[in-house]
N, C-alpha and C positions, 0 to 999 in steps of 0.2 A: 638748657633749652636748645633742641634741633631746630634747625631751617624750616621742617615741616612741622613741627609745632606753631610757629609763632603765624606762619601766613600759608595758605595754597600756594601750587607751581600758578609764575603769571606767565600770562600772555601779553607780549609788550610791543612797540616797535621798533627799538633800541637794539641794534646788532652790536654785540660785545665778543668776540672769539677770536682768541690769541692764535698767532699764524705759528708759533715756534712754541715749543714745548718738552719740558725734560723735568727731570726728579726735581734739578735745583729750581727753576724755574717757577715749577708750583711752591715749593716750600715758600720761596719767599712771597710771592704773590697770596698764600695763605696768612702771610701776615701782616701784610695789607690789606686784605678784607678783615681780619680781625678787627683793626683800627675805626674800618667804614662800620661795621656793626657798631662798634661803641659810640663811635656818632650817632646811629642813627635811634638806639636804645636811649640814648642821654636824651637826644633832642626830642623821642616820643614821651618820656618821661615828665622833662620839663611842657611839654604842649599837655599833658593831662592834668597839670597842677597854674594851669594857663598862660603860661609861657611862649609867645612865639617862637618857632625855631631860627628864624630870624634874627629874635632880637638877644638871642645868647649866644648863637651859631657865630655871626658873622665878628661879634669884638674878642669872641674866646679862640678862635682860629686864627685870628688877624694879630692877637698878641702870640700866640706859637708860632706863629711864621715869623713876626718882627724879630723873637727872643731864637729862634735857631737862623735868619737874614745876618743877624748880628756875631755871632757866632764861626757861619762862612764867609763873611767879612774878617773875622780875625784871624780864619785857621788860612786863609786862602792869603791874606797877605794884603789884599786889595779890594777895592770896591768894583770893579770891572766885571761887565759879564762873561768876557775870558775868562777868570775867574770865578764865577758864579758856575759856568760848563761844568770849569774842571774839579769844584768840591760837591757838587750836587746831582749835575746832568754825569756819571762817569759811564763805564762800558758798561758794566753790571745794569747798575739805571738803564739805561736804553733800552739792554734787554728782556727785562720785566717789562716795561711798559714800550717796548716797540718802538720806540722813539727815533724821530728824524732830525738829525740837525740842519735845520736849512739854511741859517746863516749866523758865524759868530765873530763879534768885534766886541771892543771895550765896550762902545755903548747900546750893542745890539744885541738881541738871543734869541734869533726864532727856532721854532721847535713844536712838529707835531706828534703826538702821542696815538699808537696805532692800537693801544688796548690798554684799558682800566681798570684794575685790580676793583678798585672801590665802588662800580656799576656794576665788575661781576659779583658781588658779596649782598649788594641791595636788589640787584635781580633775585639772589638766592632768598632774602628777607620775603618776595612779594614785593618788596615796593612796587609802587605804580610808575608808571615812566614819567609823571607832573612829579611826584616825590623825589625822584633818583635826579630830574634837572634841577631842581631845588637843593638836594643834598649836595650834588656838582657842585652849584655856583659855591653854596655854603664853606665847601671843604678848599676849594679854588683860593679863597679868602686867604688861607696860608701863605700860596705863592705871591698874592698881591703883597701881602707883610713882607717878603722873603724879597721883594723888587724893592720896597721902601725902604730895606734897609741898604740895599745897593746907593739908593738917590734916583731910584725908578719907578716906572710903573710896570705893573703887565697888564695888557688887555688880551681878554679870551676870544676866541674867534667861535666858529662852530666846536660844538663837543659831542663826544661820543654820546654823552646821558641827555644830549638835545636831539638822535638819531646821526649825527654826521658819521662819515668815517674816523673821522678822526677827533683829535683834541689839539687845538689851533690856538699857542699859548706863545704870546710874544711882550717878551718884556723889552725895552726903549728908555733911553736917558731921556 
């Protein structure tokens, strides 16, 4: 099934356009929106057999985040979001998703994200921009797992799939 199969081109208010750009670049960013598709097929699925996407989205994401949180806690050595940067946020990571490190300590990790594989893949679906801030929060749900297995939280700030520039993601002991 094609992109233009499943929905028309939308029209949205959601600005999504990566400022840097190369072979490698897209490859990986192609399979990152791979992932957003199967989100977003699973959870249309489960909504036609009545299912909120809600109510599967957020504990089936929330245990992959915990179960690879857990993971970077043991490969990384430590529970620190030093840490947490250096197995997860690496150079590569930044430059897929354009990422800012704005400040990092043991118990701090701010970090905004300056393009989203995962809004560019459900812009390509058609989603609507209410569906794609909903698929956001949903898929976010990881990172919260990923801070709890730290001993943390993250709260979201603006995101890209809510129209911001950016994606304002800070996790905190």
């Amino acid at each position: 099934m094609t992109y233009s199969q499943l929905s028309p081109k939308r029209a949205g208010k959601i600005l999504n356009a990566p400022k840097r750009s190369n072979f490698i670049l897209k490859a990986i960013r192609r399979t990152l929106e791979h992932r957003a598709e199967w989100l977003y097929l699973l959870l249309n699925e489960a909504e036609k057999k009545g299912i909120k996407w809600e109510d599967i989205g957020y504990p089936a994401i929330r245990a992959c985040g915990n179960m690879h949180g857990r993971e970077l806690v043991r490969s990384g050595g430590t529970n620190s979001f030093k840490g947490l940067k250096k197995e997860l946020f690496t150079i590569p990571a930044r430059m897929v998703f354009e990422m800012k490190i704005l400040e990092s300590s043991d118990n701090i990790l701010f970090i905004d994200f300056g393009y989203c594989p995962l809004v560019a893949a459900w812009q390509k679906l058609g989603c609507t921009d209410q569906e794609i801030g909903r698929l956001c929060d949903i898929a976010m749900e990881g990172d919260r797992g990923i801070a709890e297995s730290y001993g943390g939280k993250m709260a979201l700030g603006g995101t890209i799939a809510k129209g911001y520039q950016s994606c304002q993601i800070r996790f905190t002991i």
